[in-house]
C-alpha positions in Angstrom: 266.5 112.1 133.1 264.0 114.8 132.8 263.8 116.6 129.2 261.6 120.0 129.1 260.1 122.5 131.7 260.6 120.7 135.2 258.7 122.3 138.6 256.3 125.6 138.7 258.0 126.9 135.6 256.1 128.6 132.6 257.5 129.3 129.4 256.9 133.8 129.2 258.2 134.9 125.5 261.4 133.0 125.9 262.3 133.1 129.2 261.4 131.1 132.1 259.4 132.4 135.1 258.2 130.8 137.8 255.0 130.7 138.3 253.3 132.4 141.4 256.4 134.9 141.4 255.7 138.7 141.5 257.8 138.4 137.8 254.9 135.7 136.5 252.9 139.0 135.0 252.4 139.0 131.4 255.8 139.6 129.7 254.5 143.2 126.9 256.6 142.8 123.5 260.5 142.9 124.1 262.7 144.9 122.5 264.1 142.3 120.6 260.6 141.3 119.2 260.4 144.8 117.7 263.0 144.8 116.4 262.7 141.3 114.7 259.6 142.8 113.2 260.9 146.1 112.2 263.2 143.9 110.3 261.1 141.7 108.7 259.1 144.7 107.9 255.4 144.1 105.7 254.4 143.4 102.8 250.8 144.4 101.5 250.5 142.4 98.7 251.0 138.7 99.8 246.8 138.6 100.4 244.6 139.3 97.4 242.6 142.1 98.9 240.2 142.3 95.5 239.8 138.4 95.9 238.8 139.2 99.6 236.6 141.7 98.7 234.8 139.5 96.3 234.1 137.0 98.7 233.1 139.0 101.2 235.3 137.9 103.8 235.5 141.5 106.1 232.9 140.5 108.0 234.8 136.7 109.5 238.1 139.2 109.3 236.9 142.4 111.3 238.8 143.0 114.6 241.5 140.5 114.0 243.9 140.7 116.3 247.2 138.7 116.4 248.7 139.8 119.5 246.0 138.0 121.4 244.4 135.0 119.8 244.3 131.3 120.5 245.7 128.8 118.6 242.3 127.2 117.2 241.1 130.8 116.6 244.4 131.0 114.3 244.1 127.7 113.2 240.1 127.9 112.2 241.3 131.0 110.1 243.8 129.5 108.2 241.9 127.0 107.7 239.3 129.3 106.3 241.9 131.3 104.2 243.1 128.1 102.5 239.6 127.1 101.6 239.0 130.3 100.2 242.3 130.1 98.2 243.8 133.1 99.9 247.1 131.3 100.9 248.4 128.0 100.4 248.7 124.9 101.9 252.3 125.3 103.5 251.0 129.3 104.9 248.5 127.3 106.2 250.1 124.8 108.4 252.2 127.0 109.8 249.8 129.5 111.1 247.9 126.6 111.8 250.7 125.0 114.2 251.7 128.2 115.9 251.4 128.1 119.5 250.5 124.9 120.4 251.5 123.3 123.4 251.1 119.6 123.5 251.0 117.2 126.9 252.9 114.2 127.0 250.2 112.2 125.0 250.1 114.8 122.1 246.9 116.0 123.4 246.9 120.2 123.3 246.7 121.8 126.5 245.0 124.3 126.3 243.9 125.4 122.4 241.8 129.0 124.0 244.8 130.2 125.3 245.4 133.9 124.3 248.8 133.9 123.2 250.4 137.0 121.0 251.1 135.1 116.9 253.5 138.0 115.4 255.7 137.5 119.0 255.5 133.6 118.4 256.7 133.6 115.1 259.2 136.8 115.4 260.9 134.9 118.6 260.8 131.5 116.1 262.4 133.5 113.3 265.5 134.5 115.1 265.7 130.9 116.7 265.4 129.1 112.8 268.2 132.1 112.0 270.2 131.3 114.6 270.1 127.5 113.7 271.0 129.0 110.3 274.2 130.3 111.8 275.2 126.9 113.3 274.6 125.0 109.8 271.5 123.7 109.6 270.8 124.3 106.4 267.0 123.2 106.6 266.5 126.7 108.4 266.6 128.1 105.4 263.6 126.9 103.8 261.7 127.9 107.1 262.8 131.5 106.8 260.2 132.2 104.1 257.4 130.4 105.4 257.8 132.1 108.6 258.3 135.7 107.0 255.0 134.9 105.3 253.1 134.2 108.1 253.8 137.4 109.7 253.1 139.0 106.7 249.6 137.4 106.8 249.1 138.4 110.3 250.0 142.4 109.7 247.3 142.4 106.6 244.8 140.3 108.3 244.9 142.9 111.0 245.1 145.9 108.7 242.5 144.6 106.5 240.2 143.9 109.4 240.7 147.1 110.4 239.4 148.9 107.3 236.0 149.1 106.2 236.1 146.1 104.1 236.4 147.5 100.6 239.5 147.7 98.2 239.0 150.9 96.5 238.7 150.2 92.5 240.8 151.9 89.9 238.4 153.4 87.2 239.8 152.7 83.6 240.7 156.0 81.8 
């Protein structure tokens, strides 16, 4: 009995395409994605821009991009985050985690991999709500974690996009 992806088969944003196939291009956001994000929607305040700021961290931050990264690219920069206290520990493990792909040792396959992060966790969102749906009740403590992390993904991005200054309110 054979458990997983059997033959020329690749995994393409949740569907399977076979590999060598004029369908085996690069699969662009689905509507569904957008929608999941549209949904989750953002939330500017989950990274401490000032505390940022203070460290200097614009520079390690500029051009950010989460649609194409690899996982140790994500993973080095949670890493750094958590270090810096800009997330926690349980942010951290899941950016950290996202993406990988493991052989049958446990050994990643390939951890420069371009892959797109707010796709991988929008497409793992609905799955851990659909679980929700069919009672597992341990979905819903992923829900959060995952929200967060695309939450940390859209202000990474934003905030690398800047100029790398939080602008200062001046006390009246």
């Amino acid at each position: 009995m054979t458990i997983g992806v059997v033959g020329n088969w690749t995994a393409k944003s949740g569907l399977l395409v076979r590999q060598g196939s004029p369908n085996a291009k690069p699969v662009s956001q689905s509507a569904k994605v957008r929608e999941i994000l549209t949904m989750v929607g953002t939330n500017p305040t989950i990274l401490d821009r000032t505390k940022m700021d203070s460290l200097q961290l614009f520079k390690q931050v500029k051009g950010f991009d989460p649609t194409n990264i690899s996982t140790k690219q994500l993973g080095n920069m949670s890493t750094f985050l958590k270090q810096n206290g800009i997330i926690g520990d349980v942010t951290a493990l899941t950016l950290l985690n996202a993406g990988s792909q493991f052989d049958k040792f446990g050994i990643p396959n390939d951890p420069d991999a371009k892959f797109n992060a707010l796709e991988y966790f929008a497409t793992q969102l609905d799955s851990i709500q659909n679980n929700n749906l069919k009672g597992n009740k341990y979905a819903n403590y992923l829900v959060p974690e995952f929200k967060k992390a695309i939450y940390v993904l859209q202000n990474l991005k934003t905030y690398g996009e800047g100029n790398g200054t939080t602008v200062k309110k001046k006390d009246k």
